[in-house]
N, C-alpha and C positions, 0 to 999 in steps of 0.2 A: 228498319233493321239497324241494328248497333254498329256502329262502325268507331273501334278504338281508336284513341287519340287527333279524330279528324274535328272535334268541335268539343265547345264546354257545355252543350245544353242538355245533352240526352241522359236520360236514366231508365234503366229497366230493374224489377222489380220480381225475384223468383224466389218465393215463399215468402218469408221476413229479409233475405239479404237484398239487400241493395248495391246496385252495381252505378255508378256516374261516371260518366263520359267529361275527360278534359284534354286538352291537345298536348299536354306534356304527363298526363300520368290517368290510370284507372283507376277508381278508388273502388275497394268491396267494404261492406260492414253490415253485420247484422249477422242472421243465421238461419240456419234452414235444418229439419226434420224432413231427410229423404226415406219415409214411407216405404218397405217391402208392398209396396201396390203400386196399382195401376197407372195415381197422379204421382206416385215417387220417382215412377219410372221417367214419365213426363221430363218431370224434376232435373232428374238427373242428364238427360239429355238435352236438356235448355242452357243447363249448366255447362255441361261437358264442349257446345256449340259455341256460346260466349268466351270461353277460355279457348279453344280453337281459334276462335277469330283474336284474341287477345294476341295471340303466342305467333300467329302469324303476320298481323300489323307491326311485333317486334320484327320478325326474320325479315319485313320488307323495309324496316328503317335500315338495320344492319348491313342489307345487299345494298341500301343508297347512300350508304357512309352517313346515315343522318341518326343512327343513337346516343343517346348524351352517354357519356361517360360519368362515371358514381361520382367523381368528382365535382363534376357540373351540375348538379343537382343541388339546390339551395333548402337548406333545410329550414323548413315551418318556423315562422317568425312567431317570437311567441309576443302574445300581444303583451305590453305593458299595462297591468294595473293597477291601481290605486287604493290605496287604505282606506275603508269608508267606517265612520264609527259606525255601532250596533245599534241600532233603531230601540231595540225592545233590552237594551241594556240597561 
């Protein structure tokens, strides 16, 4: 079972989106074709069960005083690169 923000290891996987489990943040990416049928319906209820459990792992940091404030959130280090000449120049 998924359980937000309790570990960096878990990933679950509903259609093409991708969901990743880390202890300070949930990451989504990709996308999904929720289908007027029977797997959409699925779909959409697998969906709709992950962001429940998401939205409530917040409402319990918030009852523990323990949500970062937007402030405290350190924004993605971008990595430094280097110039590399053109191989096929």
């Amino acid at each position: 079972m998924f359980q937000p923000y309790q570990n960096d290891s878990q990933s679950q996987q509903i259609g093409q989106l991708v969901i990743e489990n880390q202890q300070d943040k949930v990451t989504i990416y990709g996308d999904i074709d929720i289908y007027r049928s029977v797997s959409g319906l699925a779909q959409a209820r697998q969906l709709q069960q992950l962001l429940t459990q998401i939205v409530q792992g917040l409402e319990q940091y918030q009852t523990q005083g323990n949500l970062l404030l937007d402030e405290e959130i350190k924004p993605q280090q971008q990595s430094q690169s280097s110039q590399i000449d053109n191989p096929f120049a």
